[in-house]
Each structure stands twice: as C-alpha cells, then as structure tokens.
MOPAC internal coordinates of N, CA, C and O (Angstrom, degrees):
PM7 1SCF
backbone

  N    0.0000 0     0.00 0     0.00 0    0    0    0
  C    1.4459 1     0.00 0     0.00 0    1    0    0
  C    1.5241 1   108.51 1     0.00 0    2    1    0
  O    1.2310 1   126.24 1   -62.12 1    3    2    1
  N    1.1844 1   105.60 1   117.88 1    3    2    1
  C    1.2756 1   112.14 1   164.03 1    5    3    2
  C    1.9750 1   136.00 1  -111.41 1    6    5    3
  O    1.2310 1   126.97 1   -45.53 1    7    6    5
  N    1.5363 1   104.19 1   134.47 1    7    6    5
  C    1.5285 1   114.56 1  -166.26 1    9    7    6
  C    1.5589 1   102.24 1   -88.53 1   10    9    7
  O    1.2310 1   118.18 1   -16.56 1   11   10    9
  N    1.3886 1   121.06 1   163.44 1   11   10    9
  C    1.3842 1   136.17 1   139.06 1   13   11   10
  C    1.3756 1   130.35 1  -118.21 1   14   13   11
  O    1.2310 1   127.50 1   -76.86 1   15   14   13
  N    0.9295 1   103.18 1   103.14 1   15   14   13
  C    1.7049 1   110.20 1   152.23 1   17   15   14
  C    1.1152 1   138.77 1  -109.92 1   18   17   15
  O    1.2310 1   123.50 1   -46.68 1   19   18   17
  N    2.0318 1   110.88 1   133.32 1   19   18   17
  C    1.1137 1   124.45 1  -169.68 1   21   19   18
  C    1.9870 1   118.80 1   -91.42 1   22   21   19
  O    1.2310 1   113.00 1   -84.27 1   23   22   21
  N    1.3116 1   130.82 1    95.73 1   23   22   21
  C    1.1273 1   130.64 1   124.83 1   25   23   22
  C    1.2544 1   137.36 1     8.37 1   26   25   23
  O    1.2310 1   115.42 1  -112.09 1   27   26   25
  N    1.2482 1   126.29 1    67.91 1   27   26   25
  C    1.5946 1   128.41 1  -175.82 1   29   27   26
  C    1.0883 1   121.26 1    43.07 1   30   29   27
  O    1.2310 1   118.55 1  -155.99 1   31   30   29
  N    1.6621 1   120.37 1    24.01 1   31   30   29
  C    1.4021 1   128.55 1   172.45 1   33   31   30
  C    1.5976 1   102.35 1    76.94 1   34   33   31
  O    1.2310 1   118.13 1  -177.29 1   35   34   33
  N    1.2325 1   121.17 1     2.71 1   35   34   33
  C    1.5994 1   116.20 1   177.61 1   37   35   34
  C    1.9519 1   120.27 1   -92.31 1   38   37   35
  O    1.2310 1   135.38 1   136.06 1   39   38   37
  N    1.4668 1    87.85 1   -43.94 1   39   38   37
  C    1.9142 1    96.53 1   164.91 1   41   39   38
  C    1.1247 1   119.80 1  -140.37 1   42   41   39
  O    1.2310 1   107.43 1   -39.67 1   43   42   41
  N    1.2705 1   141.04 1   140.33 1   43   42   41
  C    1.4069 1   151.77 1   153.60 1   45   43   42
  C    1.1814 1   121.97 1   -71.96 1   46   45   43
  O    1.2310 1   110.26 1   -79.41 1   47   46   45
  N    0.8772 1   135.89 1   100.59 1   47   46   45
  C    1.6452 1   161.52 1   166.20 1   49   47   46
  C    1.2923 1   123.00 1   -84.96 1   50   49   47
  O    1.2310 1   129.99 1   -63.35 1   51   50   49
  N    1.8365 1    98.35 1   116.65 1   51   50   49
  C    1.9849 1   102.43 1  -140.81 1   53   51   50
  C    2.2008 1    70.57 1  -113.49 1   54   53   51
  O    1.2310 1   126.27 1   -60.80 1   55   54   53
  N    1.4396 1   105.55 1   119.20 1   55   54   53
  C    1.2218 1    97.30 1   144.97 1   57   55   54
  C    1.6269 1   125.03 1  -141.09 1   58   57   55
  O    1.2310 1   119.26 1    -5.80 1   59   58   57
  N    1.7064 1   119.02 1   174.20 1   59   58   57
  C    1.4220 1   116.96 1   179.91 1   61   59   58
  C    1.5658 1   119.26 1   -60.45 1   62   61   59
  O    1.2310 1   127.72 1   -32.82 1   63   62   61
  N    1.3309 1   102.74 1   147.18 1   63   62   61
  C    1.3827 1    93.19 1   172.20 1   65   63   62
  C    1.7033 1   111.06 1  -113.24 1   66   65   63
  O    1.2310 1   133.67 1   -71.40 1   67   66   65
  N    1.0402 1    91.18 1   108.60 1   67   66   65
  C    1.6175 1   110.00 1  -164.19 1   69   67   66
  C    1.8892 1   104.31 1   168.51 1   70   69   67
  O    1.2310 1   130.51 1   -48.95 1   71   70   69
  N    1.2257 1    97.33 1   131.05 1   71   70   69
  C    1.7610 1   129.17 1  -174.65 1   73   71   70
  C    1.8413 1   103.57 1   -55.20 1   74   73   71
  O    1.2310 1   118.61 1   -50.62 1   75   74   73
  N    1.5592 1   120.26 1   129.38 1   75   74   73
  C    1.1499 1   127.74 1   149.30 1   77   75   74
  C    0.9305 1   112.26 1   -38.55 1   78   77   75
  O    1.2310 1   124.31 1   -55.22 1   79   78   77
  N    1.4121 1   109.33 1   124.78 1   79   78   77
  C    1.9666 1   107.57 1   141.28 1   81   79   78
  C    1.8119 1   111.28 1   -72.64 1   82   81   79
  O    1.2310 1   130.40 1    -6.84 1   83   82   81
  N    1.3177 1    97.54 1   173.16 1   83   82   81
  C    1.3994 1    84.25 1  -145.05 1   85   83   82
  C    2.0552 1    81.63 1   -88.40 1   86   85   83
  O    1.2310 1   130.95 1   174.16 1   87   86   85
  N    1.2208 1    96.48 1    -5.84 1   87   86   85
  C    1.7544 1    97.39 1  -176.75 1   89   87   86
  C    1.7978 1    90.75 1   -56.09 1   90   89   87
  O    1.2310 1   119.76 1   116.28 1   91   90   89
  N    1.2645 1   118.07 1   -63.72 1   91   90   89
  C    1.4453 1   127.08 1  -164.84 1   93   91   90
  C    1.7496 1   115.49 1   -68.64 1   94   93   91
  O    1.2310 1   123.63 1   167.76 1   95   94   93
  N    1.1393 1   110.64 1   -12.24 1   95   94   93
  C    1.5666 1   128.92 1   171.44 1   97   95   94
  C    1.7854 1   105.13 1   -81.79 1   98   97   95
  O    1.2310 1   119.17 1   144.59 1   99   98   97
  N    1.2538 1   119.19 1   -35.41 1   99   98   97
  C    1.1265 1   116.79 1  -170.94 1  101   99   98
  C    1.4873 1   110.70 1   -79.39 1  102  101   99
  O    1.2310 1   130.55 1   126.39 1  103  102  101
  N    1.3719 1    97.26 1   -53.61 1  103  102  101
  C    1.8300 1   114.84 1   170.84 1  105  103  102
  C    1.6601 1    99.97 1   -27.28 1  106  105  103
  O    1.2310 1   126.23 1   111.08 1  107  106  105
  N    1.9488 1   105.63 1   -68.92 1  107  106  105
  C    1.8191 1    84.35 1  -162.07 1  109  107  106
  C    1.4922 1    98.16 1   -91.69 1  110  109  107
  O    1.2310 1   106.13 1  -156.87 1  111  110  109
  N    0.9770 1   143.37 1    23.13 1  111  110  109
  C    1.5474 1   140.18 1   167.11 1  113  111  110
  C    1.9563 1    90.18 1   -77.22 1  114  113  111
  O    1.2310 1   120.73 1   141.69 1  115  114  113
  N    1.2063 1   116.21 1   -38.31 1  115  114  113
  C    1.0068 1    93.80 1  -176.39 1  117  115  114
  C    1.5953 1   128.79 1   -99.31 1  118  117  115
  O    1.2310 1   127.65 1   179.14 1  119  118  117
  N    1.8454 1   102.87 1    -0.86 1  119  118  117
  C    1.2734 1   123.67 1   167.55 1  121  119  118
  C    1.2605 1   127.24 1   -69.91 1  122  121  119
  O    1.2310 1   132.77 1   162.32 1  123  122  121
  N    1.7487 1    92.94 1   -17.68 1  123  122  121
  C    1.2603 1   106.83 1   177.69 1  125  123  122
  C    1.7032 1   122.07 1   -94.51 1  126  125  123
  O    1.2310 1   127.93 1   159.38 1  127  126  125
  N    1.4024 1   102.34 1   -20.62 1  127  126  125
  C    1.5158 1   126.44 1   167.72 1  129  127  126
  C    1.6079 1   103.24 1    82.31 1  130  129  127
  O    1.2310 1   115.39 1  -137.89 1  131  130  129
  N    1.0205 1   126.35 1    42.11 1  131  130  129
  C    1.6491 1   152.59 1  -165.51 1  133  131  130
  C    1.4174 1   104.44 1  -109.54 1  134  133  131
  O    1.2310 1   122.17 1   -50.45 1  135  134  133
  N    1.2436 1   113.45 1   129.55 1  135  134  133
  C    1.5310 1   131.59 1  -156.38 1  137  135  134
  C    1.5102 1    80.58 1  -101.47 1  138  137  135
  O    1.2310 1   118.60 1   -26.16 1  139  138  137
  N    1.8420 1   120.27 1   153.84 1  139  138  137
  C    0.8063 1   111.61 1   164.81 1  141  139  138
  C    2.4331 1   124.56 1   -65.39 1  142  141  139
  O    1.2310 1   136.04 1   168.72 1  143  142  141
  N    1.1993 1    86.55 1   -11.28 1  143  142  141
  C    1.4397 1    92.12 1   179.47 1  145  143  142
  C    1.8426 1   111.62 1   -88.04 1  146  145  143
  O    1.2310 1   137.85 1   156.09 1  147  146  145
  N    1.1230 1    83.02 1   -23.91 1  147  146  145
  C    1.6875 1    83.39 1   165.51 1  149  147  146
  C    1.2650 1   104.18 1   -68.40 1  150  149  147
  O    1.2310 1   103.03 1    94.10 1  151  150  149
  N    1.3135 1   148.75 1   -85.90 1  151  150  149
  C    1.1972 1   158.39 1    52.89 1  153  151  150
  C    1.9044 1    83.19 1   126.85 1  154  153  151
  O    1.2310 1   131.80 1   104.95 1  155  154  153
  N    1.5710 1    94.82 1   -75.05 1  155  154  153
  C    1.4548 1   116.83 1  -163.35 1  157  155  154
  C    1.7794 1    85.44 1   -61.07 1  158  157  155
  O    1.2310 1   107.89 1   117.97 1  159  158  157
  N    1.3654 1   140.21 1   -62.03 1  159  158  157
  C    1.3827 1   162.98 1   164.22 1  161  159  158
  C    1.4424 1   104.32 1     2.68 1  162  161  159
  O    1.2310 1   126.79 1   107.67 1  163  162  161
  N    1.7333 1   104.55 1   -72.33 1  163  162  161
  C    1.3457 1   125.33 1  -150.20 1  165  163  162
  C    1.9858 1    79.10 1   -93.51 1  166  165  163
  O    1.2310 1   102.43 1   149.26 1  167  166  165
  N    0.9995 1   149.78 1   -30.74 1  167  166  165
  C    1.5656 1   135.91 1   169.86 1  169  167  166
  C    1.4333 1   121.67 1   -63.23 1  170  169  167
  O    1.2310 1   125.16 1   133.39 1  171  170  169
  N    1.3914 1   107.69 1   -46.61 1  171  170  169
  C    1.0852 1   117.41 1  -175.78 1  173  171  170
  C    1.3695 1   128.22 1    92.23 1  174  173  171
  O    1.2310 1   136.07 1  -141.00 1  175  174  173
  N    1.2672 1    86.49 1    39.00 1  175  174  173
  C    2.1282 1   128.21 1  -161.62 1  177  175  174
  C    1.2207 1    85.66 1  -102.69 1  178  177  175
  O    1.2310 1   127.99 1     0.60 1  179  178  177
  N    1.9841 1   102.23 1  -179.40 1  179  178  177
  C    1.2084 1   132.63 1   152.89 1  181  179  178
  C    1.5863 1   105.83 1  -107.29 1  182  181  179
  O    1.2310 1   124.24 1   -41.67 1  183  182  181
  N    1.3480 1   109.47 1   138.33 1  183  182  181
  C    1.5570 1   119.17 1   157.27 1  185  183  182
  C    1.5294 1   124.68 1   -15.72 1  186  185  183
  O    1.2310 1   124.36 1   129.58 1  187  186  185
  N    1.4810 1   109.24 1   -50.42 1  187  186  185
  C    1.5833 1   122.24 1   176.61 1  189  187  186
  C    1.2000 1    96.76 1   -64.75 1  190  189  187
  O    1.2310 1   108.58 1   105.22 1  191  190  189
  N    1.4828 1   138.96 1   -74.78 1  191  190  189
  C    1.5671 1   141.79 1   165.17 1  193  191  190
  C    1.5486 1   101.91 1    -3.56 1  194  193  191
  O    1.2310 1   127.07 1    80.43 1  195  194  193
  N    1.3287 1   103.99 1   -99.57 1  195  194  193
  C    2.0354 1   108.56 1   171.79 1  197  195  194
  C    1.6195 1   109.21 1   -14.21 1  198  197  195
  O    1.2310 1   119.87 1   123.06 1  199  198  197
  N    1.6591 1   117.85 1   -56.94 1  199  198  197
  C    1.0959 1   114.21 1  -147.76 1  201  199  198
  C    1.5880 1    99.22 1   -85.46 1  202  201  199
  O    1.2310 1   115.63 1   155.99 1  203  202  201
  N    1.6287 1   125.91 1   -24.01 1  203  202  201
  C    1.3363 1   118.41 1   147.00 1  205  203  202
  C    1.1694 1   131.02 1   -57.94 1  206  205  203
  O    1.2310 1   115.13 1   118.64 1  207  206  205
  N    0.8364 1   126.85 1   -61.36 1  207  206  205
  C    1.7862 1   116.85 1   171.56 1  209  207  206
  C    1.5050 1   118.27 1   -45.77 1  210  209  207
  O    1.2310 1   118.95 1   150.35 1  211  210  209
  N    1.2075 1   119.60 1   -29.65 1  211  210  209
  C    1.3038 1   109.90 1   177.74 1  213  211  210
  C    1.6444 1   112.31 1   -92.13 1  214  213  211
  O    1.2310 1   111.07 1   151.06 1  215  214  213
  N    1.1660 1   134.41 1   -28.94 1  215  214  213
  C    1.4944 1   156.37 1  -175.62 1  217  215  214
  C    2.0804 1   112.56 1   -20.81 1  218  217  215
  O    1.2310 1   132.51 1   138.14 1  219  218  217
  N    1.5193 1    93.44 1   -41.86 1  219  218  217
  C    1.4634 1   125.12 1  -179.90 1  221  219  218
  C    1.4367 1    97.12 1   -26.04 1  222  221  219
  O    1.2310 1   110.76 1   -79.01 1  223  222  221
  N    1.1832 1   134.99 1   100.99 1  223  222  221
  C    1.4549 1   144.06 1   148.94 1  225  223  222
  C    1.9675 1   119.16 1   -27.18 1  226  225  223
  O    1.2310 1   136.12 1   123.98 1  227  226  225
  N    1.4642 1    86.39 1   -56.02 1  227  226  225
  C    1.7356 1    90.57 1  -178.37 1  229  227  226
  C    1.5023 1    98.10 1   -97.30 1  230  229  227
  O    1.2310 1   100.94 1  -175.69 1  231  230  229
  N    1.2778 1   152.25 1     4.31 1  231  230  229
  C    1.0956 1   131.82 1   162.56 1  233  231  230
  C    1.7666 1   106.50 1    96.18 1  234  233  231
  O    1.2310 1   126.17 1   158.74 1  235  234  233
  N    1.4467 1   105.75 1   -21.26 1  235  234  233
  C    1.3544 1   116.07 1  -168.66 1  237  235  234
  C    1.3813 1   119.97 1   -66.74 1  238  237  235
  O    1.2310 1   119.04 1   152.30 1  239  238  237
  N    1.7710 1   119.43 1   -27.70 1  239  238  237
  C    1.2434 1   110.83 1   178.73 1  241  239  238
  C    1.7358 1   131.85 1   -91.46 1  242  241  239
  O    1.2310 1   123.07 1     2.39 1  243  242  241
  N    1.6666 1   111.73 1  -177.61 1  243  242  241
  C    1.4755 1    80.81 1  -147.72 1  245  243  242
  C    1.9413 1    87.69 1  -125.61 1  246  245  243
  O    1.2310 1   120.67 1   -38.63 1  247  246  245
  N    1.0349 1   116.32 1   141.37 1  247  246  245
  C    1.6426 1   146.46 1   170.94 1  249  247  246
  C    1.6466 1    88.78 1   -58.89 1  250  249  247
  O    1.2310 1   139.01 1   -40.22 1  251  250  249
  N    1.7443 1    80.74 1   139.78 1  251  250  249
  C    1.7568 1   103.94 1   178.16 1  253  251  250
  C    1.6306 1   114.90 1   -50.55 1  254  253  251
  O    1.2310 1   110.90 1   -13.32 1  255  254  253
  N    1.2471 1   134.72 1   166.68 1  255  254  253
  C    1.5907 1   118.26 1  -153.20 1  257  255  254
  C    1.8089 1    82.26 1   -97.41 1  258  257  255
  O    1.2310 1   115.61 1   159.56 1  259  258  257
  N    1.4304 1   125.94 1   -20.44 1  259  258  257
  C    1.8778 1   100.20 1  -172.36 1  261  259  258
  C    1.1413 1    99.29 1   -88.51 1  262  261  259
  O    1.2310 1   110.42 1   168.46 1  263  262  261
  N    1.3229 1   135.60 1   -11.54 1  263  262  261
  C    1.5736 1   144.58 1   163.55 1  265  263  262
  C    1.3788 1    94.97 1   -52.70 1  266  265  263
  O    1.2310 1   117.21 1    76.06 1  267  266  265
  N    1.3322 1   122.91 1  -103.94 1  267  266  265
  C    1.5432 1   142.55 1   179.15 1  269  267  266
  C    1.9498 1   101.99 1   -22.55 1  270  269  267
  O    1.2310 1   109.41 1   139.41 1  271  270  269
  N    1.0572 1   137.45 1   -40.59 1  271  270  269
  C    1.5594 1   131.79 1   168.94 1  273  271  270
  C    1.2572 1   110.09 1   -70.55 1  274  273  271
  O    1.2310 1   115.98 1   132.62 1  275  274  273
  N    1.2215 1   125.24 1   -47.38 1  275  274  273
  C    1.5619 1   128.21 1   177.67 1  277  275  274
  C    1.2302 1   105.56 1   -50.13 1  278  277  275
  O    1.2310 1   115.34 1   109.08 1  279  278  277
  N    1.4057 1   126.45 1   -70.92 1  279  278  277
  C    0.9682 1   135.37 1  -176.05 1  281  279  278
  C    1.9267 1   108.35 1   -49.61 1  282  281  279
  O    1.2310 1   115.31 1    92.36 1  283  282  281
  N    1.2292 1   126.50 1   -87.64 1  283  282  281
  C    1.5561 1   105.74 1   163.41 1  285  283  282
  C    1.4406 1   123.28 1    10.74 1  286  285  283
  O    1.2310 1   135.16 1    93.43 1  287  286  285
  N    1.4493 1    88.27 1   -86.57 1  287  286  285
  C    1.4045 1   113.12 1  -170.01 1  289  287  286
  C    1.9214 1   122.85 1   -49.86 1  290  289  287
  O    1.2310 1   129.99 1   133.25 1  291  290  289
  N    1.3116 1    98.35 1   -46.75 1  291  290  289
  C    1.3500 1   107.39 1   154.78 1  293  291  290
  C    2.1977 1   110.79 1   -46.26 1  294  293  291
  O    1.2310 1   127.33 1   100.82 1  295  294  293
  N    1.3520 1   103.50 1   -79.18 1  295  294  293
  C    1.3759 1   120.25 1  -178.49 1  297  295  294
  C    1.7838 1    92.17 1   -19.77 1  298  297  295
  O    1.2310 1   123.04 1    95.58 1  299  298  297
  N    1.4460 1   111.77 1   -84.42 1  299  298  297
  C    1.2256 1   109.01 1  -147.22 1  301  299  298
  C    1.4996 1    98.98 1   -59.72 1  302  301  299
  O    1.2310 1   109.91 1   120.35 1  303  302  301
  N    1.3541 1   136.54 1   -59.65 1  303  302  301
  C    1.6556 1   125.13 1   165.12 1  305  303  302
  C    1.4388 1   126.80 1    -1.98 1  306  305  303
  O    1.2310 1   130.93 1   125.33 1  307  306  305
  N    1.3489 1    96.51 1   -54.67 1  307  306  305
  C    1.6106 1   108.84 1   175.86 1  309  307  306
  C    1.4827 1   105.77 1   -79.08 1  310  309  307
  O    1.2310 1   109.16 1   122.91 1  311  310  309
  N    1.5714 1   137.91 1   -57.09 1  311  310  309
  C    1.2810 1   120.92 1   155.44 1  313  311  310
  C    1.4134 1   112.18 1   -23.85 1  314  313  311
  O    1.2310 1   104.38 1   139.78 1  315  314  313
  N    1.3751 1   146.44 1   -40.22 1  315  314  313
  C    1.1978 1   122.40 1  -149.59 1  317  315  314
  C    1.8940 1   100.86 1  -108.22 1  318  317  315
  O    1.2310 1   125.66 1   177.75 1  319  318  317
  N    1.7420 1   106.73 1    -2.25 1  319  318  317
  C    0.8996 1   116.63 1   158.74 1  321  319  318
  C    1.8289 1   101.73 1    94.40 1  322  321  319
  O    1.2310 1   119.00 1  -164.89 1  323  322  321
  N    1.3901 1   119.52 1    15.11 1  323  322  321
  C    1.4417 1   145.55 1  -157.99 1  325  323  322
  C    1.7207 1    92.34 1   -98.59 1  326  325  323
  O    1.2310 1   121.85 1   -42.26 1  327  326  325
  N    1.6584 1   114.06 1   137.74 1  327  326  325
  C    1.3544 1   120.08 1   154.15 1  329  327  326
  C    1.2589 1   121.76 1   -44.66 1  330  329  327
  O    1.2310 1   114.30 1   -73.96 1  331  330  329
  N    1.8050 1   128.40 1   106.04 1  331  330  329
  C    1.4108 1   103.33 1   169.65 1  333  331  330
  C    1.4675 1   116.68 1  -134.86 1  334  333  331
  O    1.2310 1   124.92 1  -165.00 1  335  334  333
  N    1.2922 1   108.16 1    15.00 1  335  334  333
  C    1.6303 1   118.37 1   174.17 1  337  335  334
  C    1.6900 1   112.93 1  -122.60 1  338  337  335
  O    1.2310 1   126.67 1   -64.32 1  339  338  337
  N    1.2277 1   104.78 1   115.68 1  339  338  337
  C    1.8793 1   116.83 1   166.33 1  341  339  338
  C    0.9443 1   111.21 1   -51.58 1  342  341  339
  O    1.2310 1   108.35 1   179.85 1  343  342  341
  N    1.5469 1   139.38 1    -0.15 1  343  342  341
  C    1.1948 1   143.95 1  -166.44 1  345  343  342
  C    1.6475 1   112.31 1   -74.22 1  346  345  343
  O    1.2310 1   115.77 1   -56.24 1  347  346  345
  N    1.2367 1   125.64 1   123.76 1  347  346  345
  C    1.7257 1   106.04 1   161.04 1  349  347  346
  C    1.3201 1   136.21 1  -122.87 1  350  349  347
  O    1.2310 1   114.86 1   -81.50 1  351  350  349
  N    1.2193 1   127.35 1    98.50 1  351  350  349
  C    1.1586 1   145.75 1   166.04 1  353  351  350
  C    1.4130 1   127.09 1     1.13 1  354  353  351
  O    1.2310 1   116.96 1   -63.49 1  355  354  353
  N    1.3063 1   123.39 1   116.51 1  355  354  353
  C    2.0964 1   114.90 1   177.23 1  357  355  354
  C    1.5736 1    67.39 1  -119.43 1  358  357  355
  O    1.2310 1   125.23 1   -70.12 1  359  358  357
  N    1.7669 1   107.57 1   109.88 1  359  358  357
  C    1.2241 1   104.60 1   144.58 1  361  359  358
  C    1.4705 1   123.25 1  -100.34 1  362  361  359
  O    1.2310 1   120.10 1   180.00 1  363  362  361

C-alpha cells in the first residue's frame, strides 16, 4: 500500500507503508549525513531510542512506521535537492 503526501503544495512524496529495516534506515541516515543525535533531535527521541532501532545485528529488523516515513520522506526531499531538515549546521 502506498500513501501520498503533499509538502507545502510544492512536492508530493509517494512513500511505502511498511517499517525500515534498520539495514535500509542506516543507508539514508547516512545519505542524509545525520548523526545519530541529530537523528534522536529531529524525532523527538532519546539517543538510546536511535541506538535501539538501529542495534539489529542482521540488519533484518524493522524501525517504528513514523520513524521509517520520516525518514523516506526526508531521503527523497534531499534527492530532489529540497530543504528538509530544521537542523543548523556549525560547520
């Protein structure tokens, strides 16, 4: 099953509805270049939280489903090269 949601009326962002494994959570956590404390930040988690969901040895298990959409949803934003983190940077 698949959802759409529209973005300030500027993009629609089609994702699955069904939970990350945490193998595929890690991929754009890191596509996204997102610290796990950012991470915890922009959820509105604790660090330990992040560091459970990701913990999974085989990669096989799967992140809460508004975790796993956020994350998507973020990903493709940044594919499209679109603002999608409140976050600000001291580089």
């Amino acid at each position: 099953m698949t959802r759409t949601a529209t973005v300030r009326r500027v993009v629609t962002v089609e994702y699955e509805v069904t939970s990350l494994t945490t193998a595929e959570a890690r991929r754009i956590i890191t596509s996204l270049s997102l610290t796990q404390r950012e991470l915890a930040t922009l959820m509105g988690v604790t660090e330990r939280s992040i560091r459970n969901w990701l913990r999974d040895d085989d990669g096989a298990s799967s992140l809460p489903l508004a975790i796993s959409n956020c994350l998507r949803a973020w990903a493709q934003l940044h594919e499209l090269k679109l603002p999608w983190s409140p976050l600000v940077r001291k580089d």
